[in-house]
Structures are given as structure tokens and as C-alpha cells.
DOFI-698500 format. One line per 2 residues: for each residue x negated, y negated, z negated of C-alpha. Coordinates in Angstrom, 2 decimals. Example, Ala and Ser with C-alpha at 12.3 -4.5 7.8 and 13.67 -1.06 7.14 Angstrom:
BEGIN
-12.30 4.50 -7.80; -13.67 1.06 -7.14
***
This chain:
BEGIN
-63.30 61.99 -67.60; -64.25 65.37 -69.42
-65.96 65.44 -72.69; -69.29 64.88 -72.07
-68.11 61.68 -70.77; -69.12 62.39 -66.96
-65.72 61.13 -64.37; -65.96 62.25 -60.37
-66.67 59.35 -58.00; -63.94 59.62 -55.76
-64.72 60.55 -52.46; -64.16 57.38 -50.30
-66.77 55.94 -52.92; -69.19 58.88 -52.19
-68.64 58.65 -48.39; -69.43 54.88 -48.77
-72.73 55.50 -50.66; -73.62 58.46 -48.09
-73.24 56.21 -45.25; -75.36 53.79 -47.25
-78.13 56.72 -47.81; -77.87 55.53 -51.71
-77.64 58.47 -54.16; -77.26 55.92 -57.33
-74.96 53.55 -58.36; -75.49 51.09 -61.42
-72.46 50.38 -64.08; -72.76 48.13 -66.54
-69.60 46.16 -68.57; -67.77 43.60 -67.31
-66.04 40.36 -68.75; -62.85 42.24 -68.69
-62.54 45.79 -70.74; -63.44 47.69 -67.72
-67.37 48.51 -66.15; -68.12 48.03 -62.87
-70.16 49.87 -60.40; -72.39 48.77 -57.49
-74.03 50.59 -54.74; -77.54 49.78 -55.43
-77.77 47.65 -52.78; -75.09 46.09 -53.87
-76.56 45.13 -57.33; -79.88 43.91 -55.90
-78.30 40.95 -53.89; -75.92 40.40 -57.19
-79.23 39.93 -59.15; -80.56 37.56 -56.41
-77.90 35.39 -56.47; -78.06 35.41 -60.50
-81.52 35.10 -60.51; -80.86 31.79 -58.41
-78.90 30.32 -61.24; -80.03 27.85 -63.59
-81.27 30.07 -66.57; -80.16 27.63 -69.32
-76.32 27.43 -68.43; -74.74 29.06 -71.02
-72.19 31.09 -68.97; -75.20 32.24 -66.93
-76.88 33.64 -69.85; -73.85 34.84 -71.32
-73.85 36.53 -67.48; -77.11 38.10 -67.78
-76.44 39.25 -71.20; -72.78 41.08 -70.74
-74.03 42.52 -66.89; -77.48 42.58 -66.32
-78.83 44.02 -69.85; -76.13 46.73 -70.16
-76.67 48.10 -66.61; -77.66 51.29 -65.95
-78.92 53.46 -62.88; -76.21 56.52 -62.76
-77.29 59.47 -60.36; -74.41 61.16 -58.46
-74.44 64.99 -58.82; -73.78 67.65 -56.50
-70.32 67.46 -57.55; -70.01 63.72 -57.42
-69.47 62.96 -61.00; -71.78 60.62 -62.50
-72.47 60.55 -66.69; -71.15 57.25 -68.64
-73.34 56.41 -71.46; -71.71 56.45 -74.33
-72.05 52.45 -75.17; -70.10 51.90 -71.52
-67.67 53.97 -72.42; -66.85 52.48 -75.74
-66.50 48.96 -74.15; -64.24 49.97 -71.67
-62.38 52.23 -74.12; -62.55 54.98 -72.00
-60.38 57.99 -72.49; -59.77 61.50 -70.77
-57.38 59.53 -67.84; -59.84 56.49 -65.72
-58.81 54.53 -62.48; -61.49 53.73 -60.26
-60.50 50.33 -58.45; -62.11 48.76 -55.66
-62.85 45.69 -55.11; -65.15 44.71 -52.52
-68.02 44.96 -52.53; -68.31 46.99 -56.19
-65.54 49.09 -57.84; -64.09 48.70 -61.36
-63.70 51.82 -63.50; -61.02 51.35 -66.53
-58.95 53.05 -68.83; -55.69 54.13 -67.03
-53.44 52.38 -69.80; -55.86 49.18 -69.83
-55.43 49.25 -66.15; -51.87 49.05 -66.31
-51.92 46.17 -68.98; -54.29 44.35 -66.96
-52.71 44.93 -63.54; -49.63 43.18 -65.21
-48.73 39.34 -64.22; -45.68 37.12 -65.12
-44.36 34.95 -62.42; -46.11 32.19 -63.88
-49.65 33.87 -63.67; -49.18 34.80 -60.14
-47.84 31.13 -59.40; -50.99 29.56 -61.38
-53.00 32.20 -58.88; -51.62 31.96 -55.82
-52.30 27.71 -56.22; -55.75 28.55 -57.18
-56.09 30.99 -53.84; -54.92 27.64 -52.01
-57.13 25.44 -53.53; -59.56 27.93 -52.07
-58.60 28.32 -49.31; -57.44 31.13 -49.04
***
């Protein structure tokens, strides 16, 4: 990320959006301290489903709050960097050094040292996942 807080999409993200004929993606924070970014596309369906939600359960509105309210529309320049508002940037404690992580259907954009934290499990977490995954099913 340079100093005016802008970071380069990498380019399998760019390819994606190109294929998509999107030229925007929308970042907003996440539950974690990381943002994540859709393909605008991407975020429209994610707001339909929300939308679809009952409005007064409180981890829907805490939802709308922490996702929808922070998001912004980034444009990707020539040089496929996009600009992280400052606010973003401070809730993901973003530094000069950012991983861009995929994951599905959006990507997640941290802090390289929270992403190393983060990517950390004990055997016990991964046991407590992989029974979840099963429950699942998958």
C-alpha cells in the first residue's frame, strides 16, 4: 500500500472483474480486522439476501451496520490500484505490507501481520472446525 493509501488489485482479481465487464469493486469492513471486497455484482446479490432478513434481529442489524453502511464503490485505475478510504484502512490496521485473500466469491484484504495471526489455528480450533464442516456437510 503506498502512502496515499491506494494497494494494486492483483491481477487474477482484475482479470476476474474484466471478464465480468465490472470496473468497480465495493470494500467495506468486516467482522474480523480485515475489509472485504466484492465485484459489484457480487455485492448486489449479498444485499438481496440481507435485505431478505428479518430487519429486527439484532445480528442482522449489527450486519447492516458493520457491512452495508461502511461500503464504498472503489474505481480501479489504469494501473489497477484502487484508493482505501482512510476509515477502512484504520479498521483493518492497514500498513505499507497487505495480503489480498480470496475467498469465493469476494476477497479479503488485511494487514500482512494480522493475516498471519489470524491464519493461525491450534489443533483444537481446527478439530472444533473440521466437526463443524461435518455437521455441514461438508
Amino acid at each position: 500500500m503506498d502512502a496515499k493509501g491506494r494497494t494494486s488489485l492483483p491481477a487474477r482479481y482484475r482479470d476476474v472483474l474484466v471478464a465480468a465487464g465490472e470496473a468497480r469493486i465495493v470494500i467495506t469492513s468486516s467482522l474480523e480486522p480485515c475489509l472485504v471486497a466484492y465485484p459489484m455484482r457480487e455485492w448486489l446479490a449479498f444485499e438481496e439476501r440481507l435485505a431478505k432478513l428479518p430487519s429486527f434481529d439484532r445480528a442482522v442489524q449489527k450486519l447492516r451496520r458493520i457491512y452495508v453502511s461502511g461500503a464504498i464503490e472503489c474505481d480501479v485505475d489504469e494501473s489497477g490500484r484502487i484508493l482505501i478510504p482512510q476509515t477502512l484502512r484504520e479498521h483493518a490496521k492497514l500498513a505499507k505490507e497487505v495480503v489480498w485473500a480470496g475467498n469465493g466469491r469476494y476477497a479479503e484484504l488485511w494487514d500482512k501481520g494480522s493475516w498471519q495471526t489470524a491464519f493461525e489455528t491450534t489443533d483444537d480450533e481446527r478439530v472444533e472446525i473440521a466437526t463443524r464442516l461435518a455437521e455441514l456437510g461438508l
